[in-house]
Backbone as CSV, one residue per row, in Angstrom:
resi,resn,N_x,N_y,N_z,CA_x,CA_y,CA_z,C_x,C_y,C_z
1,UNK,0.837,-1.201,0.000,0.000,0.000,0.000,0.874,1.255,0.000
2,UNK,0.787,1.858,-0.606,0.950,3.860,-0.924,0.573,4.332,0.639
3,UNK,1.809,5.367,1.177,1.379,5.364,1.976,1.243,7.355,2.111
4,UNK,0.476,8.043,2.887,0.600,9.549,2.596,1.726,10.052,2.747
5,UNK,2.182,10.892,1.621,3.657,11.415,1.949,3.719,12.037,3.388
6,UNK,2.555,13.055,3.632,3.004,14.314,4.628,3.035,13.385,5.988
7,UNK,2.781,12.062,6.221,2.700,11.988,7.457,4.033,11.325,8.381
8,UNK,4.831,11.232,7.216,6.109,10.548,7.401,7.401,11.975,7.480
9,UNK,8.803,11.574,7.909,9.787,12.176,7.721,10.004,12.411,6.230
10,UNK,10.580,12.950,5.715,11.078,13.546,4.620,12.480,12.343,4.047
11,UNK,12.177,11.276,3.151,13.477,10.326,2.867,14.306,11.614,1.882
12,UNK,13.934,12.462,1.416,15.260,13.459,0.901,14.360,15.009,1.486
13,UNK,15.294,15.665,2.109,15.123,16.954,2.526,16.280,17.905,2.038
14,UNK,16.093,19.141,0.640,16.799,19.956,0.556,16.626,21.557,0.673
15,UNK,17.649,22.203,1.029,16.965,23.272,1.939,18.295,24.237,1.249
16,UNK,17.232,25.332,0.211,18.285,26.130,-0.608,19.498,25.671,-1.266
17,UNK,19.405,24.668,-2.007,21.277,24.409,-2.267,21.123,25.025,-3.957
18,UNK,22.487,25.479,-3.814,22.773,25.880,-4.600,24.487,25.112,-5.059
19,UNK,24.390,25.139,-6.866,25.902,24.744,-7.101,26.133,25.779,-8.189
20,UNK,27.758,25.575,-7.675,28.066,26.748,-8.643,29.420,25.735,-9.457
21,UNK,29.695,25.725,-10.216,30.867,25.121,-10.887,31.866,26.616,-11.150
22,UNK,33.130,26.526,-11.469,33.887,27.235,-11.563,34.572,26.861,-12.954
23,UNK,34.004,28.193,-13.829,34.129,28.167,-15.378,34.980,29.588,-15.729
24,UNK,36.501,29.667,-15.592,36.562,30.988,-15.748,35.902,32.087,-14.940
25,UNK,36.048,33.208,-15.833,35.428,34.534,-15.285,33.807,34.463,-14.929
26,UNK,33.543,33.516,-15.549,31.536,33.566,-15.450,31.668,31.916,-14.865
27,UNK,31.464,31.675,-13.454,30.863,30.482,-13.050,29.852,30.241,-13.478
28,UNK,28.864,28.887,-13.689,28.038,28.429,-14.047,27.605,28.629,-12.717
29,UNK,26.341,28.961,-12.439,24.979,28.526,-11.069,24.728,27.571,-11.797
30,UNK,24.583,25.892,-11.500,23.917,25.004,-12.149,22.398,24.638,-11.062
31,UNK,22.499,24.791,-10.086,21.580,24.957,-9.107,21.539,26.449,-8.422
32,UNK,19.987,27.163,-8.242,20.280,28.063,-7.699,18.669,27.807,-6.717
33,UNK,19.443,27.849,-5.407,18.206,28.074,-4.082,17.346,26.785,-3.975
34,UNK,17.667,25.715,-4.784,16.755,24.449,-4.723,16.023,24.160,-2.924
35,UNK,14.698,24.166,-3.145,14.416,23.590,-1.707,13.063,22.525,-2.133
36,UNK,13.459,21.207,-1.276,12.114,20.395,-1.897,12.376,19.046,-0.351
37,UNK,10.865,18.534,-0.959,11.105,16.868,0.109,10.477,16.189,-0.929
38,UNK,11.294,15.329,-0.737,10.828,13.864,-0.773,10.745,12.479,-0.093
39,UNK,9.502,12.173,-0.325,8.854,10.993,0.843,9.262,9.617,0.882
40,UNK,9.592,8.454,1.689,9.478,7.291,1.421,7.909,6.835,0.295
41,UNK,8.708,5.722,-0.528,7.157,5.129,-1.120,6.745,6.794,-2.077
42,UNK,7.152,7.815,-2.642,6.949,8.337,-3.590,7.784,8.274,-5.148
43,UNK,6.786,8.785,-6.112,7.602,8.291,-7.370,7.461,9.683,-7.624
44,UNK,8.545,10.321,-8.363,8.828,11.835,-8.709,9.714,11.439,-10.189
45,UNK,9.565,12.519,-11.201,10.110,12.695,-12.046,10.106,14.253,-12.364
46,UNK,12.053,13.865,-12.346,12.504,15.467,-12.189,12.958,15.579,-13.949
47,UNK,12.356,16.654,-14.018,12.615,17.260,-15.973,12.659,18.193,-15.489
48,UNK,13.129,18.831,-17.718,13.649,20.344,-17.786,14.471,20.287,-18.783
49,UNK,14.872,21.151,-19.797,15.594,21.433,-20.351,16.590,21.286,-20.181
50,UNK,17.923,20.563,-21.384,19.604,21.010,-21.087,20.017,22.036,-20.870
51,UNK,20.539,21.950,-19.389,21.093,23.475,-18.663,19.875,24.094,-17.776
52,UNK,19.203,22.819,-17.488,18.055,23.574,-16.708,18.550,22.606,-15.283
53,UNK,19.564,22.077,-15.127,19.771,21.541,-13.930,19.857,20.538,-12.958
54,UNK,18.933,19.512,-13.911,18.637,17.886,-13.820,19.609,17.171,-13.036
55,UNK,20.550,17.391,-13.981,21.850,16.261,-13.861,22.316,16.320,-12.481
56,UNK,22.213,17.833,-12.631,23.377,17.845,-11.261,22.253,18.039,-9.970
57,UNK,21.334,18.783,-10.280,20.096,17.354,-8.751,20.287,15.764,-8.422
58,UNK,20.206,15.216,-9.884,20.602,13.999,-9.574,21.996,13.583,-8.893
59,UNK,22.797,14.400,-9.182,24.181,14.466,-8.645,24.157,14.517,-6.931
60,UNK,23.676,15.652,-6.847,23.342,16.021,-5.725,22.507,15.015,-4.705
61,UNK,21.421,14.643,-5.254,20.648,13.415,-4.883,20.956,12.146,-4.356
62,UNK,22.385,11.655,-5.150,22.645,10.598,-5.378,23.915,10.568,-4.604
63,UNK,24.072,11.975,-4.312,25.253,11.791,-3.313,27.047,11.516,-4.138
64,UNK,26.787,11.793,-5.084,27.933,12.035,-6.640,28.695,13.327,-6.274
65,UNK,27.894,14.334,-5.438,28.388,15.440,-5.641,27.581,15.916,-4.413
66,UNK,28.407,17.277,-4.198,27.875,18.105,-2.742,27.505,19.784,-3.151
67,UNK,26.535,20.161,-2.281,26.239,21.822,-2.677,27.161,22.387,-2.673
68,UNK,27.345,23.608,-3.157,28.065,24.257,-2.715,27.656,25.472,-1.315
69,UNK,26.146,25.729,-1.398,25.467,26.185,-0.502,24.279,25.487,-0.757
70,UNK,23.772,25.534,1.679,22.601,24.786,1.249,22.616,23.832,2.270
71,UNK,22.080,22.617,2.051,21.936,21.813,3.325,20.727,20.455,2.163
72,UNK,21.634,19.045,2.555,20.868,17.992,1.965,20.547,16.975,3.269
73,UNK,19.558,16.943,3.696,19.294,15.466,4.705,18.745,14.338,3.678
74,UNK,19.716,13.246,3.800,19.311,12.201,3.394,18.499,11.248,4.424
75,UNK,17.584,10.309,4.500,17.295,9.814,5.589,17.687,10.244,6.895
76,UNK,17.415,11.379,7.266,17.336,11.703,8.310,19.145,12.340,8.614
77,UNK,20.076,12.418,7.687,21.508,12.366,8.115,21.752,14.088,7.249
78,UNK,22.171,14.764,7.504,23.172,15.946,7.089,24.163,15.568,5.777
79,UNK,24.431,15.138,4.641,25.222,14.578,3.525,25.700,15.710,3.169
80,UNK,25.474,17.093,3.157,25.940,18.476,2.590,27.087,18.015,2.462
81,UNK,28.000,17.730,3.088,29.591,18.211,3.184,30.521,17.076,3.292
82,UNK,30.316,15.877,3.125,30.768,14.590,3.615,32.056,14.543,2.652
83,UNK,32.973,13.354,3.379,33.962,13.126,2.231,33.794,12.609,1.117
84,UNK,34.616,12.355,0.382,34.108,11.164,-0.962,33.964,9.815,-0.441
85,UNK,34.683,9.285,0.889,34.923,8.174,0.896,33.276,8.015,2.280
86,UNK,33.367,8.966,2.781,32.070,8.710,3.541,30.717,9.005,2.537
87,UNK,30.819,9.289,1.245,29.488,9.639,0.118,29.553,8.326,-0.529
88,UNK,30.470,7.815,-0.556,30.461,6.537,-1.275,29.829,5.480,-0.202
89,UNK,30.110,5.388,0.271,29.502,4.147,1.921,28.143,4.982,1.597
90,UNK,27.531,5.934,2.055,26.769,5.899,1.764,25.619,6.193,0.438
91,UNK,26.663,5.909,-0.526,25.959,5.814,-2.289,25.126,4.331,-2.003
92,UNK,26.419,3.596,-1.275,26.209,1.897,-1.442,25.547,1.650,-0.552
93,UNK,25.051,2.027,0.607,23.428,2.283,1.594,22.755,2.664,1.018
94,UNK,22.347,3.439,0.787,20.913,4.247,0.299,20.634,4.238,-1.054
95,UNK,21.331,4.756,-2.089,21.247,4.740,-3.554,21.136,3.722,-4.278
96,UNK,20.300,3.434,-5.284,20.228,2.782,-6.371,20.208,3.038,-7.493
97,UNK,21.625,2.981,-8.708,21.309,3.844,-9.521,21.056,3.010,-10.834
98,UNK,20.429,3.422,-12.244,19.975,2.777,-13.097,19.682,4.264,-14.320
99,UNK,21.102,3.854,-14.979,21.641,4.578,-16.008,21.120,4.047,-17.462
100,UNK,21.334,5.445,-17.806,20.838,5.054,-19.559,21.523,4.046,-20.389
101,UNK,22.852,4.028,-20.016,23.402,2.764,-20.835,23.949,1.780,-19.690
102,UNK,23.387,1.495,-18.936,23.040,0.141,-18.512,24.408,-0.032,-17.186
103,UNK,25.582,0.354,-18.023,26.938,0.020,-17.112,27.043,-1.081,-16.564
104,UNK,27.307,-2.191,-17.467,27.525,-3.496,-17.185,28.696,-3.711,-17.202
105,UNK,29.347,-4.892,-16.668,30.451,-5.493,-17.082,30.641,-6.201,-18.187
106,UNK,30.974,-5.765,-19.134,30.671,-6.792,-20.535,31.012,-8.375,-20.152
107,UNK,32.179,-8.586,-19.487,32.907,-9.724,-19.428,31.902,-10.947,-18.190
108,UNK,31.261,-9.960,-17.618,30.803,-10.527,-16.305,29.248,-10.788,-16.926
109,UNK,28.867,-12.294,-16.106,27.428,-12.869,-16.421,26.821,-11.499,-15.715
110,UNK,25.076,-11.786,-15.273,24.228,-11.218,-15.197,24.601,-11.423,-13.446
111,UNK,24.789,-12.294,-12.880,24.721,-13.000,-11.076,25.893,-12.048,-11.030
112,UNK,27.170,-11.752,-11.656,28.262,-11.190,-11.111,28.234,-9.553,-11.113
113,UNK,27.700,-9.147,-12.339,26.984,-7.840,-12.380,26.204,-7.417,-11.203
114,UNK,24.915,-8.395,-11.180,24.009,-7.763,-9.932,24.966,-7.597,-8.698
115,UNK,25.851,-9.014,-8.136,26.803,-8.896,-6.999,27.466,-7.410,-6.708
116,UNK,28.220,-6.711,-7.648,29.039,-5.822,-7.355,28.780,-5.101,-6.283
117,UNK,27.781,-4.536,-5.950,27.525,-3.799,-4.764,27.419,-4.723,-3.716
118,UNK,26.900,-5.592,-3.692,26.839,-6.650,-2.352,28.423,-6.424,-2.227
119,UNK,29.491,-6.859,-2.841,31.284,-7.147,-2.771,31.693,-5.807,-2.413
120,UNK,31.324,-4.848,-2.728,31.673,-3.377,-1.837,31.150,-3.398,-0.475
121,UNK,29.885,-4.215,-0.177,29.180,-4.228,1.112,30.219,-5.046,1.780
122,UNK,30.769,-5.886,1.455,31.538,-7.217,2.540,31.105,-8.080,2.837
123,UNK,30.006,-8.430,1.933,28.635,-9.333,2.587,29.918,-10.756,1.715
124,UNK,29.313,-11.869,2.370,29.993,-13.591,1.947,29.637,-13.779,0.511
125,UNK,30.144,-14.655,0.222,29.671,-14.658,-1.227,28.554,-15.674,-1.495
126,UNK,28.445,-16.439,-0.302,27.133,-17.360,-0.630,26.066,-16.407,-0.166
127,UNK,26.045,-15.241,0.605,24.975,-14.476,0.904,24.736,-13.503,-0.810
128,UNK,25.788,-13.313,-1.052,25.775,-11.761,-1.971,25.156,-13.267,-3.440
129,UNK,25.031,-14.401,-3.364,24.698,-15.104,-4.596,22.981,-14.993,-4.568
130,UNK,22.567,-15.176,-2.720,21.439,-15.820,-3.042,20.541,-13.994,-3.045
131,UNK,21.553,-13.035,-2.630,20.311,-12.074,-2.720,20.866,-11.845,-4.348
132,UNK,21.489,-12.203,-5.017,21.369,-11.562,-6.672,20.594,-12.070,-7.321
133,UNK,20.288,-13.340,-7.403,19.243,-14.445,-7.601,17.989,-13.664,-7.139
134,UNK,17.734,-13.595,-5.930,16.346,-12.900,-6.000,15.803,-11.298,-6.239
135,UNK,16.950,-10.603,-6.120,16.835,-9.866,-7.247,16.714,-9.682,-8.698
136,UNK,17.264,-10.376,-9.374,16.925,-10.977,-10.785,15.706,-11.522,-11.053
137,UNK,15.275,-12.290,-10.315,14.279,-13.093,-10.454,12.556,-11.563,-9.883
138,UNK,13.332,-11.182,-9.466,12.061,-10.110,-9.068,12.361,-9.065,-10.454
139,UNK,12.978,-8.969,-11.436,12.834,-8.613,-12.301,12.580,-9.499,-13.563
140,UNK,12.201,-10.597,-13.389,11.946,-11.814,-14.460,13.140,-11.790,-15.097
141,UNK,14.140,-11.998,-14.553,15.359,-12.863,-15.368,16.047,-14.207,-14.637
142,UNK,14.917,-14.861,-14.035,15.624,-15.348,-13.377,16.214,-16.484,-14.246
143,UNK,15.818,-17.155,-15.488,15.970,-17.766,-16.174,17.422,-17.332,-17.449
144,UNK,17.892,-16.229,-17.111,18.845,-15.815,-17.666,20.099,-14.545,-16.648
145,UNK,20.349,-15.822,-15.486,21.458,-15.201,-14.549,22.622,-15.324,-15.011
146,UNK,22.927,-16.892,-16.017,24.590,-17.010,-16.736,25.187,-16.366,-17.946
147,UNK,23.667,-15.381,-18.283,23.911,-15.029,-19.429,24.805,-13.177,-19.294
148,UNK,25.727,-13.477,-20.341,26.634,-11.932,-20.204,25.515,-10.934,-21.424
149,UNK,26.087,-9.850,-20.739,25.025,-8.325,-21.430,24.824,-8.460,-22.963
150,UNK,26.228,-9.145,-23.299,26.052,-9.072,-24.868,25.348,-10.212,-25.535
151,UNK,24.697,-11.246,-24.551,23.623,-11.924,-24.690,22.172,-11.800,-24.379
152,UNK,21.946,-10.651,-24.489,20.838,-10.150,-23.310,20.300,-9.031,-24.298
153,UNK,19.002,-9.031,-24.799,18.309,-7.523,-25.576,18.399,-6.371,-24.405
154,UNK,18.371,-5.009,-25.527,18.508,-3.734,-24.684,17.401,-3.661,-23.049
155,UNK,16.238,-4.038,-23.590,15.487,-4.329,-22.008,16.203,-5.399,-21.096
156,UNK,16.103,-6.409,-21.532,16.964,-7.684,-19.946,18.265,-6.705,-19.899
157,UNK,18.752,-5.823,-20.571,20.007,-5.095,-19.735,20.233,-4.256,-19.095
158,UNK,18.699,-3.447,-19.468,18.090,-2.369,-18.348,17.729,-3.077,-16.954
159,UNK,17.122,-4.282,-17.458,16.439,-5.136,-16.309,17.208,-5.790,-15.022
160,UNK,18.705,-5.615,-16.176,19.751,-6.370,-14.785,20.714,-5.442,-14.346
161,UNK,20.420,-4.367,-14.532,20.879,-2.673,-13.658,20.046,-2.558,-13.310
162,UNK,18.302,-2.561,-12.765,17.746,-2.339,-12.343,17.889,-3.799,-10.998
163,UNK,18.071,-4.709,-11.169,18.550,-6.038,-10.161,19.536,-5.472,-9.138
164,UNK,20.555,-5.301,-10.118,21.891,-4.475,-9.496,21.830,-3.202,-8.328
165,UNK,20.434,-2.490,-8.583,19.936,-0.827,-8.173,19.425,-1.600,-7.028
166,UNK,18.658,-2.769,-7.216,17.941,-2.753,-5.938,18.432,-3.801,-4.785
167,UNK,19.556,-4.270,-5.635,20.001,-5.854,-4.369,20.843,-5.230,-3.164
168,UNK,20.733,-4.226,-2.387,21.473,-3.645,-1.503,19.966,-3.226,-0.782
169,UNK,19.074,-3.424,-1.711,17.824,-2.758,-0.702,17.641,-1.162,-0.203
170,UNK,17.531,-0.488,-1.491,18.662,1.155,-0.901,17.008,2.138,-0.734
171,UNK,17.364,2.970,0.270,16.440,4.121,-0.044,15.601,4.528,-1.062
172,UNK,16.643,4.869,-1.829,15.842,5.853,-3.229,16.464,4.484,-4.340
173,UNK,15.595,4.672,-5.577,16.310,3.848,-6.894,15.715,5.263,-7.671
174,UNK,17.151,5.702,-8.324,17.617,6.570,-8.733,18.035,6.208,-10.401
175,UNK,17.138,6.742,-11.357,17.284,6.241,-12.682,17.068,7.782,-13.440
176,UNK,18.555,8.072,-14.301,19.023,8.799,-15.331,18.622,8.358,-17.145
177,UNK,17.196,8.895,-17.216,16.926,7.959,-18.669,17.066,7.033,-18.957
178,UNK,16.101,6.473,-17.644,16.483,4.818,-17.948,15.868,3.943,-19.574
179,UNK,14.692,5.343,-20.381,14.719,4.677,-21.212,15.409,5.091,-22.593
180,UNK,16.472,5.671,-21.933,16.786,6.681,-23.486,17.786,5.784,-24.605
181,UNK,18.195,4.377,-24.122,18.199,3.433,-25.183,17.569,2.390,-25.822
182,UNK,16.124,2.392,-25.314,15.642,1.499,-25.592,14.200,2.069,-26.527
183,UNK,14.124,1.087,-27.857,12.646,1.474,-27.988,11.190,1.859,-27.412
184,UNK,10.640,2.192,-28.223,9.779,2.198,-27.006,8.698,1.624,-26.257
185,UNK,8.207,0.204,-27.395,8.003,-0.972,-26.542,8.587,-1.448,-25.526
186,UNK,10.136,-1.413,-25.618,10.407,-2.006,-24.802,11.161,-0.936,-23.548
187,UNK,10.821,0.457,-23.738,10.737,1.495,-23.020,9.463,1.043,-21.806
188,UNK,8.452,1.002,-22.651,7.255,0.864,-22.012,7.275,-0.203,-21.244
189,UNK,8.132,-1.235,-21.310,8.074,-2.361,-20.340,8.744,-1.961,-19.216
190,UNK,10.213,-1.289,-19.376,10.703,-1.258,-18.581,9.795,0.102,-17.036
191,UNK,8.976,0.719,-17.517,8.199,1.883,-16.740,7.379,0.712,-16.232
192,UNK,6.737,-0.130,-17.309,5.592,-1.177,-16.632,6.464,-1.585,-14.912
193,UNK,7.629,-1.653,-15.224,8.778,-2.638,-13.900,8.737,-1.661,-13.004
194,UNK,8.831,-0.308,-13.375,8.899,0.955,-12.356,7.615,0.964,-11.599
195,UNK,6.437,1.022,-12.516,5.280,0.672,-11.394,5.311,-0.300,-10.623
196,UNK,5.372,-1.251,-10.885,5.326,-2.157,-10.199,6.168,-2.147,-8.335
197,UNK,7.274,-1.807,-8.529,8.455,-1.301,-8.154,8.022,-0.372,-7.141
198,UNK,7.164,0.819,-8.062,6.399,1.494,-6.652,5.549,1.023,-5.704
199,UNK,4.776,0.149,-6.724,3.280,-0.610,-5.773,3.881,-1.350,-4.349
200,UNK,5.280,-1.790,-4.450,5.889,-2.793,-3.409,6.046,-1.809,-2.624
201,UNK,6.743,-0.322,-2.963,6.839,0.440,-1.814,8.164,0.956,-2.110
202,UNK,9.254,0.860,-3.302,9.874,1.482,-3.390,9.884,3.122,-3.981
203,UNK,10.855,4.220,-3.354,11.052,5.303,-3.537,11.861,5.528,-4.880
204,UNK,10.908,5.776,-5.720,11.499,6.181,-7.006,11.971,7.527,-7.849
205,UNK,12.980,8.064,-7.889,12.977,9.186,-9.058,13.636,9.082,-10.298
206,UNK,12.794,9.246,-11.335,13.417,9.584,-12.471,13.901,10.744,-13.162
207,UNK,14.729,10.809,-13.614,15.290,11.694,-13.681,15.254,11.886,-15.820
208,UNK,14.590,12.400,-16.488,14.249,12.086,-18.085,13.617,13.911,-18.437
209,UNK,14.056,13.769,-19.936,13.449,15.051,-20.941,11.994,14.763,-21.310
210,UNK,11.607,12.978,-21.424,10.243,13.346,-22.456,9.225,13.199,-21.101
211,UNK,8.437,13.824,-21.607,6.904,13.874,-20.954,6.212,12.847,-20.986
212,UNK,6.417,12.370,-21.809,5.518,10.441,-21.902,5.801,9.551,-20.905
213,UNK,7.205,9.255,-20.393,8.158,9.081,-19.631,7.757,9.718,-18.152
214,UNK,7.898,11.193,-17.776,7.546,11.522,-16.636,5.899,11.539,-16.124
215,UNK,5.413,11.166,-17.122,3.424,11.160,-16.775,3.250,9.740,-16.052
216,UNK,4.537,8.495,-15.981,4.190,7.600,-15.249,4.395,7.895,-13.706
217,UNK,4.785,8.766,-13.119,5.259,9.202,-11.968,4.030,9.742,-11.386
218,UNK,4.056,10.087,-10.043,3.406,10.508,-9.599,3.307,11.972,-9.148
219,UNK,4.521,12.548,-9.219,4.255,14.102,-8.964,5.692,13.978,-9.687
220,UNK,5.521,15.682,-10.803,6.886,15.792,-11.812,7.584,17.244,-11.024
221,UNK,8.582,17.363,-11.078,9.248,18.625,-10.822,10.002,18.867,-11.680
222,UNK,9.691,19.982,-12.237,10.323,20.764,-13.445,11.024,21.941,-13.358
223,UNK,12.482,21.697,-13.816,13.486,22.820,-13.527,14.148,23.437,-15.144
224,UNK,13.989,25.003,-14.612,14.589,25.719,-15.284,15.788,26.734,-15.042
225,UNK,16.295,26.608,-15.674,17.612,27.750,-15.180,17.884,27.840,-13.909
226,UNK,18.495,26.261,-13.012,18.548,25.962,-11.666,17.472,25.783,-10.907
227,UNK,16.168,26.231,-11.242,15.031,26.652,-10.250,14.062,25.823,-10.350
228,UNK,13.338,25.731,-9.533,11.988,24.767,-8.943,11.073,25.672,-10.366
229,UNK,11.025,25.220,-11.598,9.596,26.073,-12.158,8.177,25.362,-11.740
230,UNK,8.159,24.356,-11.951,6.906,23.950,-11.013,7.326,22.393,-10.146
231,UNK,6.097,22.138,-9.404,6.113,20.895,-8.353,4.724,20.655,-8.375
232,UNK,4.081,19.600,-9.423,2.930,19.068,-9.369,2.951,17.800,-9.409
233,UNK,1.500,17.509,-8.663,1.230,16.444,-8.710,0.768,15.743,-10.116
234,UNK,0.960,14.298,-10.768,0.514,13.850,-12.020,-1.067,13.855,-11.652
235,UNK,-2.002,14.079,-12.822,-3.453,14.092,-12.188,-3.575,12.570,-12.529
236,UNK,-2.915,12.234,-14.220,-3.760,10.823,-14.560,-2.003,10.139,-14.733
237,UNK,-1.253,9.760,-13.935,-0.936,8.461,-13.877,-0.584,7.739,-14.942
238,UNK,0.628,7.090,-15.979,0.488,6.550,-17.281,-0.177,4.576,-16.742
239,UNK,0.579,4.386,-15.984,-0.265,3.505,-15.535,-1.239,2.741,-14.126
240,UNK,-1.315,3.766,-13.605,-2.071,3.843,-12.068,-3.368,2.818,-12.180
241,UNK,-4.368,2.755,-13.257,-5.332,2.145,-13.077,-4.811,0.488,-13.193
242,UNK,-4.273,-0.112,-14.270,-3.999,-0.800,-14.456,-3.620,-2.270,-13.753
243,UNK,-3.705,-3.022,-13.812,-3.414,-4.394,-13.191,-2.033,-5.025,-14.159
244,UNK,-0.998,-5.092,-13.188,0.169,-5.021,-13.656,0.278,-6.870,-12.999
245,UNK,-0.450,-7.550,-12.612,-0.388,-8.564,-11.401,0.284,-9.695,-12.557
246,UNK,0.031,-9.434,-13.763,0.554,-10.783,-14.574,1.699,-10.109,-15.619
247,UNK,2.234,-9.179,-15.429,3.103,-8.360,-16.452,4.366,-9.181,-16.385
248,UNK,4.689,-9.161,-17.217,6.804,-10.155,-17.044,7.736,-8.974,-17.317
249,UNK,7.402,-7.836,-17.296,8.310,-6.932,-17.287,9.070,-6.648,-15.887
């Protein structure tokens, strides 16, 4: 069950951040004054124009990168200012990420791919086997764990970065156009997996340009020239009504 955002803590709380990159005489503001929450169990899709700021929210988000002014609570923790090596420990807690081109190991099956983050965790390797397995298998591959990426269509390779995003069990699953290589049948499957994904109760943002794409979400935030231009809720949902109970996506 969906549960009400407002009655919970805030799983991302940002409060004015701003980034500035250092370009010569004219710095870039790539963020300017950002302030927003986001809830456990919500799905958000952040758009906007190139140079309207996306990336580096997600940056910011994902814990890739720090404000330069400003203040980020991640689950409840202060992340503004952390080292790289304390942003990384916690990339591999909380974050799940699921990139446009997939970032596989070419050489490595599908079981050794999903593992990688478990093997940064320290977890055994008979533990880090059996949670990749059921991660896979909660994305319907379970029937193709020995198989390497370059055996695998553009969806099962979205499907086993999305295995990979979630076998650590993280906060947020954090996806950068997750469909911007794939057709769009098989675009559409992979969003079918995102609902689904929410219905269990995971915290989703996407992070995408097209509108077809962000109408499966549930509330879009749209940035321009660093700034919050709007924060609405989706009214109709791309697939909210739907019965997803027999989908293999």
């Amino acid at each position: 069950m969906n549960t009400t955002p407002n009655a919970q803590r805030p799983l991302i709380q940002l409060r004015h951040v701003t980034k500035i990159y250092p370009m010569g005489e004219q710095p870039v503001r790539a963020l300017d004054g950002i302030s927003l929450d986001i809830y456990p169990n919500e799905y958000v899709a952040i758009m906007g124009p190139s140079g309207s700021g996306k990336s580096t929210l997600m940056n910011i988000i994902g814990c890739l990168d720090t404000p330069t002014q400003g203040t980020y609570y991640l689950n409840g923790r202060n992340v503004s200012h952390l080292s790289e090596s304390e942003l990384a420990r916690i990339r591999n807690k909380e974050v799940g990420f699921v990139f446009q081109t997939f970032n596989l190991l070419p050489r490595a099956n599908c079981l050794q791919n999903v593992e990688l983050p478990l093997i940064y965790a320290g977890l055994p390797k008979n533990r880090r086997r059996q949670l990749a397995e059921a991660a896979l298998r909660s994305v319907g591959l379970g029937d193709r764990m020995h198989h390497k990426p370059s055996e695998l269509s553009g969806g099962q390779r979205q499907r086993v970065a999305i295995a990979r995003a979630l076998v650590n069990n993280p906060s947020i699953l954090l996806a950068d156009e997750p469909t911007g290589n794939l057709d769009t049948k098989t675009g559409e499957e992979i969003m079918r997996l995102f609902e689904l994904l929410y219905r269990q109760g995971h915290t989703l943002l996407v992070v995408t340009h097209e509108a077809d794409i962000a109408h499966h979400a549930r509330r879009i935030i749209h940035l321009r020239d660093g700034r919050i231009e709007y924060d609405e809720p989706v009214a109709q949902p791309a697939l909210a009504g739907l019965d997803l109970s027999m989908s293999t996506a």
